[in-house]
N, C-alpha and C positions, 0 to 999 in steps of 0.2 A: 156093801161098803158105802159110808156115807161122804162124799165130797164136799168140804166145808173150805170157809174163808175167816181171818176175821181182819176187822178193823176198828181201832179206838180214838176216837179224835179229841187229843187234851185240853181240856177248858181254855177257850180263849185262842186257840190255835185256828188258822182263816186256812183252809185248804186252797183259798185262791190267791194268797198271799204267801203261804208257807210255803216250801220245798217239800218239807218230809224227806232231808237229806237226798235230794234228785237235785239236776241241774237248774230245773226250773220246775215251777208247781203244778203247770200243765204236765209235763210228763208224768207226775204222779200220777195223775187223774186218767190219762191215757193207759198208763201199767193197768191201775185197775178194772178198765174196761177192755182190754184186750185180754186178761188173765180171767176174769170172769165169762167172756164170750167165749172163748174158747173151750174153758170148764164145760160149761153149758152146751154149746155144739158138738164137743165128745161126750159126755157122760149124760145131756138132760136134767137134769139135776146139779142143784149147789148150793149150800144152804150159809148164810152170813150171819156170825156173831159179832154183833157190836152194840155201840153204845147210841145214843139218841142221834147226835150231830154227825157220825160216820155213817149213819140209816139216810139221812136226809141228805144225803150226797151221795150215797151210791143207788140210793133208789128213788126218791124222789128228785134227783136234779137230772143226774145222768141216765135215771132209767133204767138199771142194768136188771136183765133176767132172773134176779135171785128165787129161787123154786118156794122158800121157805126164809124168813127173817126174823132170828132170835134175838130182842132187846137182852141183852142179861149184863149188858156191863156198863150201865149207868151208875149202878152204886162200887163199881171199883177202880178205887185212888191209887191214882201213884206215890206213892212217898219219894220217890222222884221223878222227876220228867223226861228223864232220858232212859227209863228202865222200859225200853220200847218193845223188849220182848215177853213183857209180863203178861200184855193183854190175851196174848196166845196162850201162853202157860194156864191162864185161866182157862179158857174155851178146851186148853187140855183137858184139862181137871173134869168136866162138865157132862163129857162124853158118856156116854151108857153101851154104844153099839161098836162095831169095828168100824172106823175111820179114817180119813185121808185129808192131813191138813195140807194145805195150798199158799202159799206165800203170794202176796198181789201182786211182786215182782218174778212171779212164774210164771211161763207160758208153755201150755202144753197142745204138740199140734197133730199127736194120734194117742192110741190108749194107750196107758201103761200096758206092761206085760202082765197076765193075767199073776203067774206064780210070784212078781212083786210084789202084789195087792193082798196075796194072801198070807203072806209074811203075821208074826205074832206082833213081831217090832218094824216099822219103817222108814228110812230115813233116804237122802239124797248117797251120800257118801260119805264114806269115814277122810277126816281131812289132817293132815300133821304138820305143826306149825314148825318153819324153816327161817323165820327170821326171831326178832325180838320183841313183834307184837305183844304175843301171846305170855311170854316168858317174862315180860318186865309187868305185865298186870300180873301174872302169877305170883312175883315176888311182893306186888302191893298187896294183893290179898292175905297173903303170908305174914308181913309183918302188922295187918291194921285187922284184919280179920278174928273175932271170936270163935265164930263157930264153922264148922266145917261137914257135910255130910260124910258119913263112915269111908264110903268109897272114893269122892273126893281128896279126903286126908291122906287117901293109900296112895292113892295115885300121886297127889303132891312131894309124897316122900318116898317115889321111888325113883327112878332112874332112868326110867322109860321112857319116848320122847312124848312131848306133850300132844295125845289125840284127842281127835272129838268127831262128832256127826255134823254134815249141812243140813241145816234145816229148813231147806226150800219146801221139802216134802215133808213130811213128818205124820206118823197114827203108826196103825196097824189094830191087828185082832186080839191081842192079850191087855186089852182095856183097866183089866185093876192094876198093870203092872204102871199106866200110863196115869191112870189116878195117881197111885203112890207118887211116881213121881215128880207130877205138879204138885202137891202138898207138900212135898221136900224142894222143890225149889221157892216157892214159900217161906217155909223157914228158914232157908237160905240166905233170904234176901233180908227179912224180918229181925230175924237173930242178929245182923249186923249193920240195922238200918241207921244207926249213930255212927258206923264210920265208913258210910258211905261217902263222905266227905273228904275223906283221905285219898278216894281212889278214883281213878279212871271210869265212872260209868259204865258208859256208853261202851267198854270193851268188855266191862263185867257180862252184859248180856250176853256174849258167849259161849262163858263159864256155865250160869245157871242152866242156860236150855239146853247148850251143843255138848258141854264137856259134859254135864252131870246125870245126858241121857245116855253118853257113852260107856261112863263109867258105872253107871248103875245096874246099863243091861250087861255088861263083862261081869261084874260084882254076883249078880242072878244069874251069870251064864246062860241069857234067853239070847238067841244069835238076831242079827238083825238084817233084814233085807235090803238091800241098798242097789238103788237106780243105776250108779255106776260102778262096775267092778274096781280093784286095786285102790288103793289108797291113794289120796290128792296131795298135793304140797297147800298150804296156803295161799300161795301166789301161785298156780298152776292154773287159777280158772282162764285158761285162753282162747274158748271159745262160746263160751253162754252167752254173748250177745251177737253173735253173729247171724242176725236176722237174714242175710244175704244165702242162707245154706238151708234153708226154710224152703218148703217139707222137704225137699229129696234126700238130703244130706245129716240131718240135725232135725229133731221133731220135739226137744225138751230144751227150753232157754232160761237164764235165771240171772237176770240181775243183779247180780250180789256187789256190795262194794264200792270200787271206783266205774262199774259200770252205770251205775246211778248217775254219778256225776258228772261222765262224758257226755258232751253235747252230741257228739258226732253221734255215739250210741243212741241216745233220745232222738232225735231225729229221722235216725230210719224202723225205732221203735215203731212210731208216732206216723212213718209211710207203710206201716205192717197191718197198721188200724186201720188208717182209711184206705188201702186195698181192700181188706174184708170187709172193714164192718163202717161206710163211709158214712152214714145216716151220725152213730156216734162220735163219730169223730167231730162232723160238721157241730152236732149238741155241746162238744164241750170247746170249743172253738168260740162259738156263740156266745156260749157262758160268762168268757172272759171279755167276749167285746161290749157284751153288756153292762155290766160291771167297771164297763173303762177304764180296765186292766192291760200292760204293756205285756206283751207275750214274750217270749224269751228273743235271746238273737236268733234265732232262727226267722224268726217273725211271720208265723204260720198265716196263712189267709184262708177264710171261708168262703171267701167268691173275688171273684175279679170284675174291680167296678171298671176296667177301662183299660183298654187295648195295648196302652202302652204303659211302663212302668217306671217313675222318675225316682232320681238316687238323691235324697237328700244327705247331702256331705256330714251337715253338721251334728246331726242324729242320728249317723248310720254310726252301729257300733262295733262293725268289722274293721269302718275305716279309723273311726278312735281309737281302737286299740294299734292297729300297725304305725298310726302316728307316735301314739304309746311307745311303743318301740323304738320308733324312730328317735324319738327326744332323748330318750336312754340311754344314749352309748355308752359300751361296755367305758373301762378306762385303758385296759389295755388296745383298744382299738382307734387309729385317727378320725376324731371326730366330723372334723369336713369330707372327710371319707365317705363316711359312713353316710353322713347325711345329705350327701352329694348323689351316692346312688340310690337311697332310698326316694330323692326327688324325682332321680329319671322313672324309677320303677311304677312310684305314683301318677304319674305323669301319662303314663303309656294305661292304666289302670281306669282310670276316670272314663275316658272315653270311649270302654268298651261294656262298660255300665251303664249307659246313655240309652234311653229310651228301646229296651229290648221289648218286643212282644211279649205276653203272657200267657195267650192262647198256646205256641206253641208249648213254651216250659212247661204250661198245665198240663198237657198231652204226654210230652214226654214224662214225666213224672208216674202219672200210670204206668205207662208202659215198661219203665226201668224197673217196674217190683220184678219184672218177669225176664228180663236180659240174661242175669246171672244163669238163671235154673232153665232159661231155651238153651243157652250154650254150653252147658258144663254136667247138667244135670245127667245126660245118655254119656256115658264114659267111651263107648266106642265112637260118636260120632263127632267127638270135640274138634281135633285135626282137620275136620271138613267143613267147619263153621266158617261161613263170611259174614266176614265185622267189617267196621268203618268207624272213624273217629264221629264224634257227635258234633251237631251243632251246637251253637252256642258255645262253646268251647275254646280255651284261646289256653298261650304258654308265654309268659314272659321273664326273657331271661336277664339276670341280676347279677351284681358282684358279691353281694350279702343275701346269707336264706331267707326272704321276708314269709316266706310260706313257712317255713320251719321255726321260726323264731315266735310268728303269729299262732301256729300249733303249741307251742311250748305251752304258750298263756291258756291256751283255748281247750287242749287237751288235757282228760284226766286217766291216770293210769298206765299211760307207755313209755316205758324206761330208755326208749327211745329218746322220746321229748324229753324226760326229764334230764338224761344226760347230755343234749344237748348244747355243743359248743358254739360262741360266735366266731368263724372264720371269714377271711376273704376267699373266694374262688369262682367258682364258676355253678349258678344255683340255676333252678326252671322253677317258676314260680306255674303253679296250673288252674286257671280260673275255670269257676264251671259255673255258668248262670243259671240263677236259682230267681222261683216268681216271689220268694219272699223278702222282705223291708229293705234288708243288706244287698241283697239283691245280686250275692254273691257265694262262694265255698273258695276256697284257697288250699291246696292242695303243696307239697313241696314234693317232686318225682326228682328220678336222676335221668342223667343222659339216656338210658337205656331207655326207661319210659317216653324220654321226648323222641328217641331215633324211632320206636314204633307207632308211635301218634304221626310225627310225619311221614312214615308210609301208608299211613290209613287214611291218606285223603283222599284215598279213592279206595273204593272194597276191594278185600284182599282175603282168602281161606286163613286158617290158622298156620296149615303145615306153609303156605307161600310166607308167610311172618314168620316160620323159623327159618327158612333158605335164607331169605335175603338177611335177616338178621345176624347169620352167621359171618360178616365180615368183620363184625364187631370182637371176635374171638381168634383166639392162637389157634391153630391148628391142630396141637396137642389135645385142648378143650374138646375140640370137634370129632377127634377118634378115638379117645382114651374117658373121656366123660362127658358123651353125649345128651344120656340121660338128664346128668346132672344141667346142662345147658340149656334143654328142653323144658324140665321144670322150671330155672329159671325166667325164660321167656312166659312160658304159662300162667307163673305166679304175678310178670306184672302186667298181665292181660286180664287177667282175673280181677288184680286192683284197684287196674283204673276203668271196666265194668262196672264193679264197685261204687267208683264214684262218680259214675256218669259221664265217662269221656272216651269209651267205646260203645257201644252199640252193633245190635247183630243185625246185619244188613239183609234186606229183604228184597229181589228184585222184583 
């Protein structure tokens, strides 16, 4: 089995300037050094199809392990620029052996299972569209589209809900069936390249790879092996970025989508790298400061010139955006209100920003890849864990969600934030100092989360943080659904872990 990647970088496109549809253009660069490392420390082998200027970035700037590096796509054009799953189709097409294509937003952190890999056809999952993504580019293709492949047209004109494969993963060992298919996604695109223009792109991509390798192997009745059992919803991927579940829990991650675009996701992508592989990290960290390039809000550092860390107001762009905010009041809310208490909130903010150490946060930051997976990972000894709230760590509480409101903006993908309403009440804003630019994380918890932060100002077991916790609850709760109480608690212990505002206490 051959484990391959590719990547194609379109004329004129700056890797250190573009996204590539990520939040920021370092995380790109980060995906692809963590999804290659990885490849490479499981399998030894990993072989990259691309073109000149994606060689010279994944191997000449960053270095990466590639076993083997196939130039083969210098001479192929896009006839559009957003047709960003064609370059793969090609490196389909290309194959001679049994194969295992790799997405450079995949990370894999033990083997597949042997009987996946031997599958004829391979794919991540069969996935079924649940909203109108899928279905309102269906109906552009319908009315703007010439041609259609056989199995395509069937599927269009029946009744059945609209499926297709993920293709994080994608090969298998029935190779000619996989040629055929790249040559018909080809014609695919070709056949209707004048009314490309009518339609959505960027969602066509898809159609040609995911739906028409669905439809094709049903059409050929060759069954296909897939990574994860039962069929997915579209909007069902709710845990492929949970780096925090990394190895014990979750050992296959994937990017797809609005996890690209969450900063929060990027961020502890980008503490996953330099856990393991810190030499890279530091490389592509460099890169950027050479190049006297602004790094994302995150504002990543390769070293600490100096003990202490000063908050420049006017450039920090955590704090423009909550000013952002601030200047915005809704209409239905009173203005002096509003910006009455977003002054106390700022107020109380500023000076706990003020010259924090770095040394410590640098320390702590290693040490938090491994919080999660010391506390949670042994299932029988979770209950016996003593925690303690962190340092650096602070909560301040507000009339208006400034932590929820600055997530709205900041966060991609949680229907949470996006539903989110402006109210008056009663909010916990939860600041967690951070060694980078902003110099900050912002956090919105509820009461729950703040009543167990203030008993963790001294260490306490887990099972001592459900006793005392329980006065927070009916009585009913506590004999009739205890359970359900338990996990509660657990779930926002787990959380704020997560985000750095417990910690497992060591005496």
């Amino acid at each position: 089995m051959n484990f391959i990647q590719t990547l194609y970088i379109n004329p004129g496109k700056d890797p250190f300037r573009d996204s590539f549809g990520w939040a920021a253009p370092e995380y790109h660069l980060m995906s692809w050094a963590l999804s290659c490392l990885q490849l490479h420390k499981i399998y030894g082998t990993v072989t990259l199809f691309a073109n000149s200027p994606a060689t010279h970035l994944l191997v000449d700037m960053l270095q990466l392990p590639y076993t083997e590096v196939c130039l083969t796509h210098d001479k192929l054009t896009l006839i559009h620029p957003d047709l960003w799953a064609l370059p793969k189709i090609y490196t389909y097409s290309l194959q001679e052996q049994p194969f295992l294509h790799i997405d450079g937003d995949v990370f894999i952190f033990k083997s597949l299972e042997i009987g996946l890999l031997k599958g004829e056809l391979i794919a991540q999952n069969v996935e079924v569209a649940t909203d109108n993504y899928y279905i309102l580019t269906q109906k552009e293709l319908m009315r703007h589209f010439i041609f259609f492949p056989p199995c395509v047209k069937k599927d269009f004109e029946s009744e059945n809900p609209f499926q297709a494969i993920n293709a994080g993963i994608l090969g298998g060992s029935n190779v000619s069936f996989i040629r055929n298919y790249a040559a018909l996604a080809f014609e695919y695109i070709h056949k209707n390249a004048n009314q490309l223009k009518h339609i959505n792109v960027n969602s066509f991509n898809i159609f040609f790879e995911q739906h028409l390798f669905y439809t094709l192997a049903k059409e050929k009745n060759i069954p296909v092996n897939i990574l994860f059992e039962g069929i997915v919803n579209d909007n069902g991927y709710k845990y492929l970025g949970d780096f925090h579940d990394v190895p014990f829990n979750r050992s296959y991650l994937h990017l797809l989508g609005h996890f690209k675009r969450d900063e929060f996701t990027g961020i502890r992508m980008a503490a996953k790298l330099k856990e393991l592989y810190p030499d890279y990290y530091e490389r592509i960290i460099t890169l950027f400061h050479k190049k006297n390039l602004r790094l994302s809000p995150c504002g990543f550092k390769n070293e600490m010139n100096s003990s202490k860390r000063k908050i420049n107001e006017q450039n920090n762009s955590h704090l423009q955006l909550l000013k952002f905010i601030a200047d915005n009041c809704p209409s239905e809310i009173e203005k002096e209100l509003f910006q009455s208490d977003f002054e106390a909130f700022y107020r109380q903010l500023i000076p706990l920003l003020k010259n924090n150490a770095t040394e410590y946060l640098y320390e702590r930051d290693l040490c938090a890849q491994h919080w999660y997976c010391d506390l949670f990972a042994d299932t029988s000894t979770i209950l016996n864990q003593s925690i303690i709230r962190s340092r650096e760590t602070e909560v301040i509480e507000s009339s208006f969600n400034w932590a929820g409101l600055f997530n709205k903006h900041y966060r991609v993908g949680s229907e949470y934030y996006t539903d989110l309403q402006i109210n008056k009440g009663r909010f916990f804003n939860l600041i967690i100092h951070e060694i980078s630019d902003n110099g900050f994380s912002l956090y919105d918890i509820d009461e729950l989360d703040n009543a167990i932060l203030l008993l963790l100002s001294e260490p306490s077991s887990i099972t001592e943080i459900l006793m005392k916790m329980q006065t927070y609850f009916e009585d009913d709760v506590l004999q009739n659904h205890y359970e359900t109480y338990k996990n509660l608690i657990l779930t926002s212990i787990k959380q704020l872990v997560i985000k750095k505002a417990i910690q497992p206490f060591i005496s």
